[in-house]
N, C-alpha and C positions, 0 to 999 in steps of 0.2 A: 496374532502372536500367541493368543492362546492356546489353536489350534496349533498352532505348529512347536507347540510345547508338549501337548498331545502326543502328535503324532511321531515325536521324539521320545517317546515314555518318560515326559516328566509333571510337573504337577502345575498344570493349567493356572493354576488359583494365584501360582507366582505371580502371574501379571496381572498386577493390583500398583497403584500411583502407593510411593512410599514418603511424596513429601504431596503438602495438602493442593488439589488443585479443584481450580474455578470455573467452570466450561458457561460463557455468556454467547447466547445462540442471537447473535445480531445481522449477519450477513445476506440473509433473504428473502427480505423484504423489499419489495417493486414498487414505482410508483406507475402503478399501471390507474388512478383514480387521483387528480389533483383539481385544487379548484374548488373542492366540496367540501361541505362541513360535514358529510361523512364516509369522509378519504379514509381516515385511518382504521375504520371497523371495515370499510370495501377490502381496502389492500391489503388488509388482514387476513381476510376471507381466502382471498385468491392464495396468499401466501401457506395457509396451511393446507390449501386444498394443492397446489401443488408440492409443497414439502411433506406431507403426509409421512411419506415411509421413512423420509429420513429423521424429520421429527419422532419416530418413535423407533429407529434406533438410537436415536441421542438419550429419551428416556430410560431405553432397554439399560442404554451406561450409565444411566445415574444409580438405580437398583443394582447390576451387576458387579459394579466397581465400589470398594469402601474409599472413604477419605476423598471424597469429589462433591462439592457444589454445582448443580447443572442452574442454571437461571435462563428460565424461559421467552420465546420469543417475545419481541413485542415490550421486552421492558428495559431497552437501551441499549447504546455502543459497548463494547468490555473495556475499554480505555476510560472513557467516562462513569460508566460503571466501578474500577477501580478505583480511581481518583475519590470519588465521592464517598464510595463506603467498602468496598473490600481492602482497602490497602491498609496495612498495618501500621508501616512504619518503626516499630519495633515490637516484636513477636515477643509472646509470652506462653511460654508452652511448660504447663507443671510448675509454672515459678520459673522458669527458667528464661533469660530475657537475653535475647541476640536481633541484631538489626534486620530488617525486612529484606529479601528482595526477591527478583521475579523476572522469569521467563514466557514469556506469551508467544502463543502461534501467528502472530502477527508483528507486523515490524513497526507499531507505534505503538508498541506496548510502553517505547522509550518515556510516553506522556508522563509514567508515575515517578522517572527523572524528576519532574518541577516540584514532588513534592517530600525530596528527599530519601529517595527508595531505588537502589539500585537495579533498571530491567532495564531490558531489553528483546529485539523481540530475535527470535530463531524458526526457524521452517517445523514442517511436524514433527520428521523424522526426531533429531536433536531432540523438542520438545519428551517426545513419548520415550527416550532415552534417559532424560533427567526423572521423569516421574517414576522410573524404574533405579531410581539411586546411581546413573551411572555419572559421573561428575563432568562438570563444563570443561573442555580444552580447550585451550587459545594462547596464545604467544600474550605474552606482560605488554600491555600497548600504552603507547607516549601517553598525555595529558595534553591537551592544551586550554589553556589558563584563557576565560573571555572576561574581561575587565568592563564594567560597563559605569558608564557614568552620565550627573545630567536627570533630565526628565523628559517626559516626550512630552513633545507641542500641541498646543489645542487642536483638539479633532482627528491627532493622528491616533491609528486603532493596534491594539497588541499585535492584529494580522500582519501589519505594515511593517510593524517590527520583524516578526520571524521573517517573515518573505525577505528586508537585510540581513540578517544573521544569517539566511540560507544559501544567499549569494556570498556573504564575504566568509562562511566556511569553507564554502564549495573551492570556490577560488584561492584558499587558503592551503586546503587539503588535508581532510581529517578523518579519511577513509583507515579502519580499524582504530583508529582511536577516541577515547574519551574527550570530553569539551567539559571541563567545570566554569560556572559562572559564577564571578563573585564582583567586587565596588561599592562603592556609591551608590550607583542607580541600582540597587537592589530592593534597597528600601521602596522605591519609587513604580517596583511592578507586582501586581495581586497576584496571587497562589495563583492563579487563572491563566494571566499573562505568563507567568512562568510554562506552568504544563502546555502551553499553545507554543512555545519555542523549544522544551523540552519534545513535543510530540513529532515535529519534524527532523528529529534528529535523520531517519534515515533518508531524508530529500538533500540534506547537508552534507552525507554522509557517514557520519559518528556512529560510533556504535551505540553511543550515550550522551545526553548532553543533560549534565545533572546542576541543582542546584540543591545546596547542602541546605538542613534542617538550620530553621531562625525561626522569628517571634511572627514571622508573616505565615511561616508554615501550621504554628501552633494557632493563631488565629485565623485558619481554615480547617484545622480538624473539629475546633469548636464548632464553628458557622453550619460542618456538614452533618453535627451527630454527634460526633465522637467525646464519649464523658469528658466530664473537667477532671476524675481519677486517672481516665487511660491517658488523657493528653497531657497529664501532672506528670506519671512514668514515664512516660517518651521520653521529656523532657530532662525531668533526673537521670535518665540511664546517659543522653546520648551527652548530656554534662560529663557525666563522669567519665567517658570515653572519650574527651576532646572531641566528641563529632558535634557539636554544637556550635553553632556560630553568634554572636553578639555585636550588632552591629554598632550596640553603644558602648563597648569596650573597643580600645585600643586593636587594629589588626594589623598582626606581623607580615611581612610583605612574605606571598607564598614563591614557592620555585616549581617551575613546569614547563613541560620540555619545549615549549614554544609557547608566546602570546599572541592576545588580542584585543583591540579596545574600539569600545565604541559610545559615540557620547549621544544621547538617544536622542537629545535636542537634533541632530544631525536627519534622526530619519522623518521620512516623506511619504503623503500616502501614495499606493502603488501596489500594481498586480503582477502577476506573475504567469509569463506565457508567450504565444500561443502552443506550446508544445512540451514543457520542462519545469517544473517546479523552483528551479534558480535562475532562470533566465526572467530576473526583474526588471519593470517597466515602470517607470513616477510615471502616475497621472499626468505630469502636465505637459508628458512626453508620450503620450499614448497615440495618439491620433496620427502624428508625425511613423512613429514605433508599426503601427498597422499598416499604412501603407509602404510601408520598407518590407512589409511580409508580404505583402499582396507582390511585389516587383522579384523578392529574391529568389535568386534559385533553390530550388531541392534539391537536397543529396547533403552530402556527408562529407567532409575536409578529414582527410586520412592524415596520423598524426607519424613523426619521422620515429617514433618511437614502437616500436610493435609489439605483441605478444601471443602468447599460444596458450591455451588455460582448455582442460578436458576435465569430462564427464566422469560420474561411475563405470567405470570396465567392466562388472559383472550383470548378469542380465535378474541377478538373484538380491543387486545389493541396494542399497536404501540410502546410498552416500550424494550430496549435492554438489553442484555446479559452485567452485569457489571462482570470484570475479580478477577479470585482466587485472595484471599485476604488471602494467608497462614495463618495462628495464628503462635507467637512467642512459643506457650504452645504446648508441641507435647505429649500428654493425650490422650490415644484414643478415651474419648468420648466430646473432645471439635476438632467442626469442625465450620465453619462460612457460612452461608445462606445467598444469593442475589437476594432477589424478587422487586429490585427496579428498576422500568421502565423507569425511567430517565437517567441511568448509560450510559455509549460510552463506545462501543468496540473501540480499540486503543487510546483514549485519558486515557482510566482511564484500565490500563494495572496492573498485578499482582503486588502485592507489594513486599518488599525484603523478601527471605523467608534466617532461619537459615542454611541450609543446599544448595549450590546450583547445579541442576540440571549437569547430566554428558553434556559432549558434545552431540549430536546428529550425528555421524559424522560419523558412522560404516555402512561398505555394505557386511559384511562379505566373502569376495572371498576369496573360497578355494586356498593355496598358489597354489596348481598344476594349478587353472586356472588363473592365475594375467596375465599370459605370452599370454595368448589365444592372436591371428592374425586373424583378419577377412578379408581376400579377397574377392573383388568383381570390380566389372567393373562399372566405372562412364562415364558412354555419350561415351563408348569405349576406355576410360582409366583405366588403371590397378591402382587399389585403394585399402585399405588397412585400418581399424582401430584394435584401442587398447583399454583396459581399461586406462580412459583420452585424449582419444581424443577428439579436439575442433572438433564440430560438428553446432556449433552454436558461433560467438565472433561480437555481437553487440554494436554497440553506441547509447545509447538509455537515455532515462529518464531527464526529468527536474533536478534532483540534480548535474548532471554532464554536462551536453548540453548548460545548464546556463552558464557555466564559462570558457571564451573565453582563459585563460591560459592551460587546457586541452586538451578540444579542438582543439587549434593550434598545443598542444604539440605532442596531436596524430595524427596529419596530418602530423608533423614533423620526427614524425616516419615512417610512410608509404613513405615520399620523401625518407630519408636517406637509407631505405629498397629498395625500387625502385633504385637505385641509384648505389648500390649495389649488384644487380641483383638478391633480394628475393622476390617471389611472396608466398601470401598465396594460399594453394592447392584450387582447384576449387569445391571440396564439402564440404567446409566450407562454410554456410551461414552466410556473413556474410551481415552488415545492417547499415545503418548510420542515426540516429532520429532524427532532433533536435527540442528543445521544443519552438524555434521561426525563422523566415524569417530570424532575423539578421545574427544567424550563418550562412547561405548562403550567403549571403553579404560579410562578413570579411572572410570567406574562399576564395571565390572566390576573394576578393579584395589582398588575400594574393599569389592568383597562387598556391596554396596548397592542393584548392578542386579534380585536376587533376592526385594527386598523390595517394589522398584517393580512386578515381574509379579502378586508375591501379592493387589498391589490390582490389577489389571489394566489398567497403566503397562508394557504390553510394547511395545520398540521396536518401531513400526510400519513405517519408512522415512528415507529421509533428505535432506525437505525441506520445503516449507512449509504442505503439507498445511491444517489447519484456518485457519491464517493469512491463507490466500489465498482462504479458502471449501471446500477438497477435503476436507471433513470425511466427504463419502459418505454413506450412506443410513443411519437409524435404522433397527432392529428395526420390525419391520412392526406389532408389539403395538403398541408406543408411540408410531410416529407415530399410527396410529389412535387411541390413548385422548386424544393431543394435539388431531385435527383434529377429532375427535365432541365433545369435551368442549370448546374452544375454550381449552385449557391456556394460559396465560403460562408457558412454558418458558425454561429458563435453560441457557446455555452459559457457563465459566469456561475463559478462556485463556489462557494468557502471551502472546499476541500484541502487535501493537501498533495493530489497527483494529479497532472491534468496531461500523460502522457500519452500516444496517438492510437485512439481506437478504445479510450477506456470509457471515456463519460459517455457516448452513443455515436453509432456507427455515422450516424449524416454530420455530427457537429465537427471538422476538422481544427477547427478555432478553439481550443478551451483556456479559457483563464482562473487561475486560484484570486478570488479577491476576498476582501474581509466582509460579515452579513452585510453591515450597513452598505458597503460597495457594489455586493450583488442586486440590492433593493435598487439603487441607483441605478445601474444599467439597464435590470429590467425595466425601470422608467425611461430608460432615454430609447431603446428599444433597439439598440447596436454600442458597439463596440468603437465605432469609426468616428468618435467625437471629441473635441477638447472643452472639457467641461470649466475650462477655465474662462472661455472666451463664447461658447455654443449654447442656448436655451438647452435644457433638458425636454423642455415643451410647454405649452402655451395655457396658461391658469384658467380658472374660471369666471376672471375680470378683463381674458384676453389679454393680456400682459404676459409678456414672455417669463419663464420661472427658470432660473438658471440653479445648480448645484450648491452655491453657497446661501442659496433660499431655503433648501431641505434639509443641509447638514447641522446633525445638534454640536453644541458646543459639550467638549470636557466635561465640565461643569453640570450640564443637563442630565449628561448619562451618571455621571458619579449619584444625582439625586434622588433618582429613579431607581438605582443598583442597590442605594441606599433603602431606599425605605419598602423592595419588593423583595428582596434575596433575604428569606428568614431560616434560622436554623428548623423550624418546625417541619418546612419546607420537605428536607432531603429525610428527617424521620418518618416520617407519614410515607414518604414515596420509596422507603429499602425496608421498611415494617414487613410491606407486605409482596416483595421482591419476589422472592422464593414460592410463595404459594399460588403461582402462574395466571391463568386466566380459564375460563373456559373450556376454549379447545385444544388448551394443550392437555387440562386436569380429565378431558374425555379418552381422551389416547390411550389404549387396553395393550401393556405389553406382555408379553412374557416373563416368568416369574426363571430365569433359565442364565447360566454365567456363563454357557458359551452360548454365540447368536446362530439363531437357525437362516443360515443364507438361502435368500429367493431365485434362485437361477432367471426368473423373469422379472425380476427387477431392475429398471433401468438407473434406478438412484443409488441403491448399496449392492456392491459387486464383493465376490470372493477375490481381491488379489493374487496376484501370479508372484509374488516377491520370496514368498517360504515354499513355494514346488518345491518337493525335491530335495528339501536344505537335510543336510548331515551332518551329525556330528564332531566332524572334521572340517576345517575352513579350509577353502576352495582356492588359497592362495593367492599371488600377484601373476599378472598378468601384463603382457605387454598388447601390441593395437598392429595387424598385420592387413597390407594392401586396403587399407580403409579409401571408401569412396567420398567425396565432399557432398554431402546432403544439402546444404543452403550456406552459402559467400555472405557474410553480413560485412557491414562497415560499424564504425561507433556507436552507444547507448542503445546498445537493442536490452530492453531493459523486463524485467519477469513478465512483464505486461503482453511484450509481444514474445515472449516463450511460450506463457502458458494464462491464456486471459483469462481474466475471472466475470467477465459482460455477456452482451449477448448471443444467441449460440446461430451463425447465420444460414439461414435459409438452403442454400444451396451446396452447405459445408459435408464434409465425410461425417461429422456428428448427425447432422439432422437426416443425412441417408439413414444410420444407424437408427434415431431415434424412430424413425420412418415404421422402416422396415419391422419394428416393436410396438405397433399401435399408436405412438405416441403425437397426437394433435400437434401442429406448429404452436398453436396458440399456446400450446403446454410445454414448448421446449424449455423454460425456463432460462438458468445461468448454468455458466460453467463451474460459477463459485460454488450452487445449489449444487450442482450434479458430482460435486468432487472424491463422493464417496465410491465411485464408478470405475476404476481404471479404461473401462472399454470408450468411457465419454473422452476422459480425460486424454489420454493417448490420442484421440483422435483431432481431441483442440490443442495438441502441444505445436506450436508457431504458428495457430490458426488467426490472429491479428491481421484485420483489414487492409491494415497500412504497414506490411511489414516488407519492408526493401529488401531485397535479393537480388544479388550483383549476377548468378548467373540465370536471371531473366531480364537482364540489359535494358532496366530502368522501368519493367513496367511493376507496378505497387500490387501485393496480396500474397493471402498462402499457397503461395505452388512455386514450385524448384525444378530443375531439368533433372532428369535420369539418366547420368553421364551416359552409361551405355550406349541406349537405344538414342537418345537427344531427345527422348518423348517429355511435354510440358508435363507434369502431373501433379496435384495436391500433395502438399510435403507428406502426410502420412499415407496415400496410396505408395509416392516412392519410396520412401523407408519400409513400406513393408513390400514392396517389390526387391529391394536390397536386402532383408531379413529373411526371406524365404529363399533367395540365391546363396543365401550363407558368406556377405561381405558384410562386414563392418563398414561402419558412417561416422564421417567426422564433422564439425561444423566449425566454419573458418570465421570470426568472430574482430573487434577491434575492441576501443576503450569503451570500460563503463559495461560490459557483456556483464547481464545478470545482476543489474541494479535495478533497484525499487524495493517491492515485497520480499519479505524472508517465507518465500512460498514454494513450497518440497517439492510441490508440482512442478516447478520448473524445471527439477532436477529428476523428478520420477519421468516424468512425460519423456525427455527424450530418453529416458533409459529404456522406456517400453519401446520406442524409437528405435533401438540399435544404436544407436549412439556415441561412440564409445571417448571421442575430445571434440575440443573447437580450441578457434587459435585466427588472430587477424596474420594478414598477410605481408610480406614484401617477395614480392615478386611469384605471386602466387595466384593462379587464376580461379584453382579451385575445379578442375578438370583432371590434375595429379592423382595418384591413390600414394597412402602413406602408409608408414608404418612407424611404430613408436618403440623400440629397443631400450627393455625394463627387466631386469629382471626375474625371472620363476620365484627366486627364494626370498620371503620378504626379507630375513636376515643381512641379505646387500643388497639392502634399500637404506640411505641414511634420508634426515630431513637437509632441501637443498640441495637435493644431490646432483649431478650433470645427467644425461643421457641422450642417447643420439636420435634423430629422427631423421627419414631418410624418402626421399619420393620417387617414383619410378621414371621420373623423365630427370634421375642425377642429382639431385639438388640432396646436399645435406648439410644442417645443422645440429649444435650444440641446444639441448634446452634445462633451466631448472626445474628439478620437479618437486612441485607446492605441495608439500608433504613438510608443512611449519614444526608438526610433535612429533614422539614417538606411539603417542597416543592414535593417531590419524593414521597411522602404519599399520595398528592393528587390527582399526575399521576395517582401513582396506585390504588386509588378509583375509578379513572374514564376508569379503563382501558385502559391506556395508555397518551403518551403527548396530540396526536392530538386530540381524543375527549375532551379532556381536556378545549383545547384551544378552540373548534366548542361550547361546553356550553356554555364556559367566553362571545362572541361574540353573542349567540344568548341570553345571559340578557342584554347587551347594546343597 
């Protein structure tokens, strides 16, 4: 942007962040080293030797930019990072006091919801929009009101919780809306448990799911640091503005546009999967639940409700992919249109549709194969899987790492195990993440860290590792006994996505469980058990050791929570946040405020987005004989748009990275590389397991090339449709572009050619279309009708999701950021 403020003759130095921001570099870190007690200086190692250059363009922007906090790798999640010491809660700037809030490039920014602070998270774009003062749009959305009451049962874990909240929102339907929590059982869950159900706001949906400031909030800014002065003003201010809640004062019954109640006594423990973060499963229905996946078919139940939702139209503009917005009216020729550049993937998720979506949950094994045995030898031990075996059972992710009642619970577990004489088998990988220093602290203050290595629960690193995909390569034994034997393998994570193709390419099984849950399965050594009724495995008195042998009581964990979690704790470990480590304080950048770009660097690329740009917006546009790029059905979700895991072997990325010296062993992530457009474009619907109807059921990234009928990798064919001078549409169902609030999903097919997507009724997706809009944004309203019409006859009516008048002017200017580069070069 600077450049192309430049190259418009105006003054570079504008593009400086004008409200304060936080840049917490957590996303790149591998567990390519577990098992060892020194994982986390290895995986350190690799991670700066491969992030090198990007790490020291993220420096180049801590010097080049004012008003920015950079916080270095290696020193936690940014969600748990916030929570504990950067969030406010109420800002104090010159004496001047207004309530906190916050926008994060990530979609569980929502965490700092639990602890009374209004975020959420947004795509870059948006993000680097706001830090240039340009203000948030969005339509005024409902509230829905969650009542909770009651307390939870011995043994159940805060994880148990959200994974119901996640289901009975989903189900509920709370796509663009907020979720406030209040009752009873408010009292009855820690700051902790809050931000772990506030953090999944976008697996539920919400834009936010907040829980308003109380005496439990103020006795967590004590606990993390924060003065008894600064937590005295919060207090007073947010008094005096009724934003204060008292839960020993009388509460007036609130009004909100819809409720919900739940009595917590009610919830059960239980994970969540194998494919979907709200497809919840009780434990004592698991066993049953897994083989109903092993039998069901694959595919997708098309909903009678349909819709049509499209891209940015200009090849120059920075606007996102807004998600299916079903119609209540299932007509075959009313579908709904989304040409507005402003929309966020994962904040602004599908809305409730009449009919909903089957499970996703089928791997169709033939019964004669359920029973298949895979033999093979691990390091000279006689080894063995099955369909459901744990092959992967890590601790990982901010929503669960955060909350020292788990956490302890699952170390609790592995003592009682240890103790007991149960080890988890040795080609289980398994991984321990947490998203701040502290948890090393109170583990180790609790003599508990000791028990988690003895299962092979040694701290790996410190950040989001399996969560994000960086689960790293399995033992060579076992991916091969998985790929020759066509294993259903199983990963168990605390995470909070376990959508298809994220956590590692061989594991197609992933479940979200709570830590203590994931310790437990890595002991049972599969998925395929009822631990109510089945040994976990056999003691060291030979006596069978079943689950309610290892699990601690409530009580156990509250004692341990107690007397390890000290405020000293989180001061000591954000003292010294900021002044990095090592390899990052070695890193020599440039003393320079615009960046000198490396033409041969495969990590930071010059983007193509400001070619060209003038100082006249480029106007609206309509979509002429566009071809269908890839026919999807329901929840093709940012994951399988634009993955942020591993980059595979034989993909158009790794030719690319080929062709540029670049080592396999050194391909890194997608996440890592995303400073690249040439990467990035080339992994835009690069997902393993991504369904495409016109390759008539067989699973990966490649699409037909209407034309010729020739197979080819979705970005060879987009760019065989891009250099013939045709536009490309993508025909899409419900839930298109949920998960992450990640720009990539929306830049990637704009580099694509790209120009809509849209599910179908009576659409094969062999049609070429055309979208009748407009030239003059002038008659453009929000809502407005317009026709679409296809060459073999067919035409309907569609809305076009154009919510503001704000979104109108994105999309004249081709997107947010040139938007904003105009506004600043008239001032």
């Amino acid at each position: 942007m600077r450049d192309a403020m430049g190259q418009l003759g105006g003054d570079s130095n504008k593009i400086n962040p004008l409200v304060p921001v936080d840049l917490v570099i957590d996303h790149s870190v591998q567990v390519d080293v577990a098992r060892s007690e020194n994982a986390v200086q290895a995986n350190m190692e690799l991670e700066f030797k491969r992030n090198k250059e990007r790490f020291a363009f993220l420096k180049w922007g801590s010097t080049a930019f004012q008003n920015m906090l950079v916080v270095p790798p290696g020193s936690g999640i940014v969600h748990q990072v916030n929570l504990e010491y950067l969030g406010r809660v109420v800002f104090n700037t010159d004496g001047v006091l207004y309530p906190d809030s916050v926008v994060g490039t990530d979609s569980h920014t929502t965490m700092i919801d639990g602890l009374g602070v209004a975020g959420w998270g947004v795509g870059g774009i948006e993000a680097e929009a706001t830090m240039l003062g340009q203000p948030m749009s969005m339509v005024l959305p409902g509230v829905v009101g969650f009542k909770l009451n009651g307390k939870l049962r011995n043994g159940v874990t805060a994880t148990d919780l959200v994974l119901t909240v996640t289901q009975m929102l989903r189900k509920h339907g709370v796509v663009g809306k907020f979720v406030e929590f209040y009752g009873d059982g408010m009292g009855e869950l820690s700051l902790a448990d809050r931000a772990t159900i506030a953090n999944m706001s976008p697996e539920y949906g919400a834009t936010m799911g907040f829980f308003p400031v109380d005496h439990v909030t103020l006795h967590y800014l004590k606990l993390t640091g924060r003065s008894d002065e600064t937590v005295a003003r919060i207090e007073a201010y947010l008094r005096a503005n009724n934003m204060f809640v008292d839960y020993d004062e009388p509460q007036a019954e609130r009004v909100y546009s819809s409720y919900l109640q739940l009595d917590l006594a009610d919830v059960e423990p239980c994970v969540s999967g194998p494919k979907r973060p709200h497809d919840r499963v009780p434990l004592r229905e698991m066993k049953a639940d897994w083989h109903s996946c092993l039998s069901n078919k694959v595919g997708f139940k098309l909903l009678i409700t349909l819709a049509i939702t499209s891209a940015l139209t200009s090849a120059a503009a920075y606007s996102t992919l807004r998600n299916i917005k079903p119609s209540p009216i299932s007509l075959p020729e009313q579908l709904l249109l989304d040409l507005s550049p402003a929309s966020t993937i994962g904040s602004m998720m599908s809305r409730p549709t009449s009919l909903p979506p089957t499970r996703l949950r089928g791997f169709a094994v033939p019964k004669e194969a359920q029973d298949k045995v895979a033999k093979f030898s691990f390091h000279g031990l006689p080894a063995e899987l099955k369909h459901g075996s744990v092959v992967i059972a890590a601790i990982t992710s901010c929503t669960n790492t955060s909350n020292p009642s788990v956490m302890l619970g699952a170390a609790l577990v592995a003592k009682k195990a240890c103790e007991l004489g149960l080890k988890v088998k040795p080609w289980i990988k398994t991984s321990l993440a947490p998203g701040s220093g502290v948890v090393t602290k109170y583990l180790q203050k609790s003599g508990l860290q000791k028990y988690f290595n003895e299962q092979g629960f040694h701290i790996v690193g410190y950040g989001c590792t399996t969560c994000i995909g960086n689960s790293g390569d399995l033992d060579e034994s076992v991916s091969s006994a998985i790929s020759e034997n066509d294993i259903l393998a199983a990963a168990v994570l605390s995470g909070n996505r376990n959508f298809e193709g994220r956590v590692h390419p061989l594991t197609r099984a992933n479940y979200l469980a709570s830590p203590p849950l994931v310790v437990a399965y890595a002991l049972a050594g599969t998925v395929d058990i009822d631990f109510d009724k089945e040994p976990i495995g056999t003691g060291k008195d030979g006596k069978n050791v079943y689950f309610k042998d290892i699990w601690p009581t409530t009580e156990e964990v509250a004692e341990v929570v107690q007397s390890s979690v000290l405020p000293d704790m989180f001061k000591s470990t954000y003292e010294a946040i900021t002044k990095g480590n090592p390899m990052w304080n070695e890193l020599t950048v440039p003393a320079a405020t615009s960046y000198a770009w490396d033409p041969n660097s495969t990590y930071i690329h010059d983007p193509p987005y400001f070619k060209n740009m003038t100082l006249n917006p480029p106007g609206a546009h309509g979509v002429k004989d566009a071809y269908c790029l890839l026919n999807f059905g329901d929840s093709i979700t940012t994951d399988h748009i634009s993955p942020a895991g591993s980059i595979q072997k034989d993909s158009p990325t790794a030719k690319y990275l080929l062709e540029r010296g670049v080592d396999p062993k050194d391909f890194n992530s997608y996440g890592s590389r995303r400073g690249n457009d040439e990467v990035m474009a080339r992994g835009t619907f690069a997902n393993i397991r991504l369904v495409n109807k016109l390759l008539n059921g067989e699973v990966g990234p490649k699409t037909v090339h209407i034309p010729t009928g020739e197979k080819l990798s979705v970005f060879d064919a987009a760019m065989r449709y891009k250099s013939a001078g045709y536009d490309t549409i993508v025909l899409a169902g419900a839930e298109y572009g949920s998960g992450s609030s990640r720009d990539w999903a929306a830049k990637g097919p704009m580099l694509l050619g790209v120009k809509a997507d849209a599910d179908t009724l009576g659409l094969t997706g062999h049609e070429r279309y055309s979208i009748d809009l407009p030239s003059n944004i002038g008659e453009i309203r929000p809502g407005q009708d317009v026709s679409v019409t296809t060459d073999t006859g067919k035409s309907f009516m569609c809305t076009v999701r154009f919510d503001t008048e704000v979104e109108l002017a994105y999309f004249n200017h081709g997107g947010i950021l040139p938007y904003v580069i105009r506004n600043l070069m008239k001032r």
